[in-house]
C-alpha positions in Angstrom: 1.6 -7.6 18.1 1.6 -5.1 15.7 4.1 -6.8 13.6 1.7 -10.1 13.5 -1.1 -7.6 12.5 1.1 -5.9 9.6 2.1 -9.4 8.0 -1.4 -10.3 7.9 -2.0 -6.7 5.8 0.4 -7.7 3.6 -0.2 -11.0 3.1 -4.0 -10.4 2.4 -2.8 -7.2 0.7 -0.7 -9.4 -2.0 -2.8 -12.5 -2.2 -5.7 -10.3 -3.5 -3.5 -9.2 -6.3 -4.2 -13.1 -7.6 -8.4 -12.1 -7.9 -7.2 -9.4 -10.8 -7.2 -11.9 -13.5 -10.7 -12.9 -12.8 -12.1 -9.4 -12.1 -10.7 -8.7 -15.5 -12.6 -11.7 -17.1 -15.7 -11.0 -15.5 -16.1 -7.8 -16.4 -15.2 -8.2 -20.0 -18.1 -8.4 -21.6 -19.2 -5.2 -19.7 -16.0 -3.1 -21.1 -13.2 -3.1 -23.6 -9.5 -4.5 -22.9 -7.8 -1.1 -22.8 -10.9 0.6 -20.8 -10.2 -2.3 -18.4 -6.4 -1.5 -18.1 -6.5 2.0 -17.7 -8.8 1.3 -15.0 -6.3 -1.1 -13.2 -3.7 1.4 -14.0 -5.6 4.0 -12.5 -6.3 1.5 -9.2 -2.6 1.1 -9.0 -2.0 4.9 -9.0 -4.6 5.3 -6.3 -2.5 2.6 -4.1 0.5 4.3 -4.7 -0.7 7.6 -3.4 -2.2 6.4 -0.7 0.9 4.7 0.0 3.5 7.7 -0.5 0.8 9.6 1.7 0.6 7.6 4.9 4.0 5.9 4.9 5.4 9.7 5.6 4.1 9.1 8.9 6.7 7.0 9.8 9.4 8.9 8.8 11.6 10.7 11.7 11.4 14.1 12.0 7.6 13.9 10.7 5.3 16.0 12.9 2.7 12.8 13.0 5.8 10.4 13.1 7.3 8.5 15.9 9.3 10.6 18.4 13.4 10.7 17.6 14.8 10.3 21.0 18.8 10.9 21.1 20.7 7.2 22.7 21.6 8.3 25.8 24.3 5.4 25.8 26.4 7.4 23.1 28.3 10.1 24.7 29.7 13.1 22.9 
């Protein structure tokens, strides 16, 4: 289940990339070009640290992480 629930993230995730190009026309007359990019850029940097900063969770080892448990088929 929650790999049906993290393909629909991403999908809706990615597909509202596509709206950029019109939130960038719309709002032209409001802003220039470059204020408009360095906005996006700064958007962008925003997802990226929110990324970086919750995808550490999921990391072994991480105190929030899931649990490493040793295979207790392997023997030493």
């Amino acid at each position: 289940m929650r790999l049906v629930v993290a393909a629909a993230v991403y999908q809706s995730t990615t597909s509202s990339g596509f709206l950029t190009p019109l939130l960038l026309t719309g709002t032209a007359g409001h802003a220039s070009y470059p204020a408009l990019l360095i906005g996006m850029a700064a958007v962008g940097v925003l997802c990226l640290a929110l990324t970086g900063t919750h995808s550490r969770r999921h990391l072994p080892g991480h105190p929030a992480g899931p649990e490493t448990r040793e295979d207790s088929s392997v023997q030493s």
